[in-house]
C-alpha positions in Angstrom: 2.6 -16.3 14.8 2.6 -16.2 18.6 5.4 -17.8 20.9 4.6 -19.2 24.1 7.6 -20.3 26.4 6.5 -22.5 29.5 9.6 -23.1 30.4 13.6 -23.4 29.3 12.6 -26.7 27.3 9.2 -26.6 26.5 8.2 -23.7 23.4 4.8 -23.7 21.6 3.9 -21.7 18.6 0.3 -20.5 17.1 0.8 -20.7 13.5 1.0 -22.3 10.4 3.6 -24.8 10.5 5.1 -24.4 7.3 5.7 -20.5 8.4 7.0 -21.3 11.9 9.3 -24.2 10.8 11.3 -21.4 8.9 11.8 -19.1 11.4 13.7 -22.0 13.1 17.3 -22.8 13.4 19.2 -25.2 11.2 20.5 -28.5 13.1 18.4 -27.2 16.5 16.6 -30.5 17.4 17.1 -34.1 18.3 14.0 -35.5 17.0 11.0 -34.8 15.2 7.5 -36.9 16.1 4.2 -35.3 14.8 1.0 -36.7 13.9 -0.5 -34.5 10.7 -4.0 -33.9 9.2 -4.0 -37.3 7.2 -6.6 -35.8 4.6 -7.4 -39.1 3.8 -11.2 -40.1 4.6 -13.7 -39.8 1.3 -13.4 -40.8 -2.3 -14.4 -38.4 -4.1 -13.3 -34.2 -3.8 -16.8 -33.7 -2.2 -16.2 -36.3 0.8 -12.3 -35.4 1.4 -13.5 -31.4 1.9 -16.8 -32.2 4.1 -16.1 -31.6 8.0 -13.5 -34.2 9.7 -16.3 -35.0 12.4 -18.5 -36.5 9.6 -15.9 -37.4 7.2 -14.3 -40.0 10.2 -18.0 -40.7 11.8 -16.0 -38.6 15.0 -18.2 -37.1 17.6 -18.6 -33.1 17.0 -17.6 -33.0 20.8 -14.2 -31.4 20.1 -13.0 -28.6 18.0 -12.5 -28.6 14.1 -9.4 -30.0 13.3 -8.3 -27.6 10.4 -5.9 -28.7 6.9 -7.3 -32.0 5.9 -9.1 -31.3 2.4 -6.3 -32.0 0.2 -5.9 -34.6 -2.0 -3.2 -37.0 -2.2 -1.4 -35.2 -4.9 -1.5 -31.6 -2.8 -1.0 -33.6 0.4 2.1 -35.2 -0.9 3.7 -32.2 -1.9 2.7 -30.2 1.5 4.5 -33.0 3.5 7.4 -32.8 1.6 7.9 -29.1 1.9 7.1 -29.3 5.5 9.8 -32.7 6.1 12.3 -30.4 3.9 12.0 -27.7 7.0 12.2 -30.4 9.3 15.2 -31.9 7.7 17.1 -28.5 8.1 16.4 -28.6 11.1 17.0 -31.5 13.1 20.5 -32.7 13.8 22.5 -35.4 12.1 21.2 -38.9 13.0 18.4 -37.4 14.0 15.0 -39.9 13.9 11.8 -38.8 12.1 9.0 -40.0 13.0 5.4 -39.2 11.2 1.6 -40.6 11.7 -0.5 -41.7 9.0 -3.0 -44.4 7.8 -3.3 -46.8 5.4 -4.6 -44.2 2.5 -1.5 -42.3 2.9 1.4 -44.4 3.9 2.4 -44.9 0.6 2.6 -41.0 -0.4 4.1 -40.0 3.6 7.3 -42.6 2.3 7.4 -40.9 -1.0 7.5 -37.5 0.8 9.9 -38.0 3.0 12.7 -39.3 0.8 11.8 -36.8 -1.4 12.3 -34.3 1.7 16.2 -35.9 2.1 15.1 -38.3 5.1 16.6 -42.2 4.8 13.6 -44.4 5.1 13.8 -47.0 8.1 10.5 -48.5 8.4 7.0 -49.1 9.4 5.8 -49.0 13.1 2.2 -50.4 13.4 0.0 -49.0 16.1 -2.8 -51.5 17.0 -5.7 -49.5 18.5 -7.1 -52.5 19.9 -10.5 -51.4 18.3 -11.9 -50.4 14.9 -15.2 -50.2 12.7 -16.7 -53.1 12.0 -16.2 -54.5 7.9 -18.6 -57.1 6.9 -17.0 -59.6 5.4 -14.0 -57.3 5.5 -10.9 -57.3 7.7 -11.4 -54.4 10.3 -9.0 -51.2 10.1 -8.1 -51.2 13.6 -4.1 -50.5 12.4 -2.5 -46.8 11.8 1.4 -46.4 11.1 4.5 -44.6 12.1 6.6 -44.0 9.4 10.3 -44.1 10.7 13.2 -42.3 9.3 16.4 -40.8 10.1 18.8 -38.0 9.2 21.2 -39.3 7.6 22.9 -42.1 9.9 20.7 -43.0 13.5 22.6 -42.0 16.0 21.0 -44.9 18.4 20.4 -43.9 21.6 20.5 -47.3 23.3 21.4 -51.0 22.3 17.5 -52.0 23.4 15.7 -53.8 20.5 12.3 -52.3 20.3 9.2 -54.1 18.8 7.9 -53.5 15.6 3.9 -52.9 16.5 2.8 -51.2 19.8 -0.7 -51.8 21.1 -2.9 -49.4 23.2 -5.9 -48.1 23.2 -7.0 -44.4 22.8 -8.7 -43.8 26.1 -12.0 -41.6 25.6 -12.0 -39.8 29.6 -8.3 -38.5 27.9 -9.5 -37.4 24.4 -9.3 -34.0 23.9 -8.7 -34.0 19.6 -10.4 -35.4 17.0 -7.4 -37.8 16.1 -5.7 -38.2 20.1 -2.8 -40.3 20.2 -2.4 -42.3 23.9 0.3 -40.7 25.8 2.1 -44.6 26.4 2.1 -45.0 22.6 4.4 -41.8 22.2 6.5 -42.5 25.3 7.1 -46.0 23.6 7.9 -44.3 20.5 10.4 -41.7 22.4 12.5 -44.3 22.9 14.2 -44.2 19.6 15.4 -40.3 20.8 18.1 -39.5 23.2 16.7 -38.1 27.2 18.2 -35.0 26.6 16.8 -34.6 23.1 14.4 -31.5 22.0 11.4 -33.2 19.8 9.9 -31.0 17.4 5.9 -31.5 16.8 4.6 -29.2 13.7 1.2 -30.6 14.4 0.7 -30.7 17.8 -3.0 -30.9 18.1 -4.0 -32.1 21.9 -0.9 -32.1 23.0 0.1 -35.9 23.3 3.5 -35.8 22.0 4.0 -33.0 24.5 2.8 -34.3 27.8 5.1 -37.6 26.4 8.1 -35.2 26.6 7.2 -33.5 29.3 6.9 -37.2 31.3 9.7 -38.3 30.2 12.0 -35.2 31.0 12.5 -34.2 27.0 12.6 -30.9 25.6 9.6 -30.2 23.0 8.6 -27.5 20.6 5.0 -27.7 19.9 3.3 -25.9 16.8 -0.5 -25.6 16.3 -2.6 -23.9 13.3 -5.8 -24.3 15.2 -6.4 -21.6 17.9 -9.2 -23.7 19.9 -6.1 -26.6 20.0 -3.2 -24.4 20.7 -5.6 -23.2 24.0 -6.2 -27.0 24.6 -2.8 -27.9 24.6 -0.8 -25.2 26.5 -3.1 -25.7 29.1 -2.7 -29.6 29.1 1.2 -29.2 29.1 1.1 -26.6 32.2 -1.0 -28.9 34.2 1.7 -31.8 33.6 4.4 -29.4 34.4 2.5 -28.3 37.5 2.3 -31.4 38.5 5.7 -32.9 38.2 6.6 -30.4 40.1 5.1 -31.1 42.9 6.0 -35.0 42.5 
């Protein structure tokens, strides 16, 4: 395990998140946002442990994203063993708040109620774009599953929407799975300004430049060593240049 510090708020760890997420200290953060292998594409054991860039028709531009050969059984069972860690961890009223597709969303609800989170919904994310299905609808939707700590602890009377629309912007993708920056800031919004979000899988670093935009603390973990590089260097260019803003 290595520990990077960039600053007072902003931590990043190279290692396996189940590993560093003990090594952390009971009721430390405000929030917890990630975005997790979804081991999801293929149906059979063959297709699920082929490379991601095939499995998800991805271009083999960008680094191998590591963990997603499980199947669902495995899976579910790894995610509730990680949410468990992240349970202990986050503060009371704390939101949760965890990627996935359609495959999976069943099993990520499962795990985390089984992992002691209270279940509080379903964001949608429309990525404005999709495969085409003939005669099929097109799978242009992935989810946010939404839970809290026991009681939220809401940190505004604003009524957000339900589904959030934006498209992944290929000049900014640097992972295989890239989230849009403006989709996690609009997701931040269920955390408190001062908070600390904690990201086991922080892949290319969207969830951290998010933080680091919107003045939140963040504590960023990554398996892969090609993405940890990628995304340490992303987050000290956004801190360099707030700085100078």
């Amino acid at each position: 395990m290595i520990k990077v510090s960039l600053s007072d708020h902003i931590t990043l760890f190279h290692g396996d998140a189940l590993s560093v997420l003990t090594t952390l200290a009971p009721a430390s953060v405000g929030a917890v946002l990630t975005d997790p292998p979804y081991s999801s594409g293929g149906l059979s054991m063959g297709a699920r442990q082929a490379n991601p860039h095939s499995k998800y028709k991805l271009s083999a531009q960008y680094a191998t994203m590591l963990g997603d050969a499980k199947d669902q059984r495995s899976w579910t069972m790894w995610c509730t063993l990680w949410l468990s860690e992240c349970w202990r961890i986050a503060r009371e009223g704390a939101p949760l708040m965890v990627f996935t597709d359609w495959r999976q969303l069943p099993a990520l609800t499962d795990a985390i109620q089984a992992a002691g989170w209270m279940w509080r919904g379903v964001v949608t994310w429309d990525k404005r774009s999709g495969r085409p299905m003939l005669g099929r609808f097109r799978q242009q939707c992935e989810y946010v599953v939404f839970g809290t700590k026991g009681r939220f602890d809401a940190p505004s009377r604003a009524c957000l929407p339900g589904v959030y629309a934006h498209s992944v912007n290929p000049a900014r993708k640097v992972h295989l799975t890239s989230k849009p920056v403006e989709l996690i800031v609009d997701l931040l919004k269920v955390t408190r300004k001062d908070a600390d979000v904690l990201d086991p899988f922080m892949g290319g670093g969207s969830v951290g430049e998010a933080c680091v935009a919107t003045g939140r603390g963040y504590i960023g973990i990554e398996l892969s060593p090609e993405y940890f590089e990628v995304s340490r260097a992303r987050l000290e260019t956004c801190m360099a240049r707030d700085s100078h803003e």
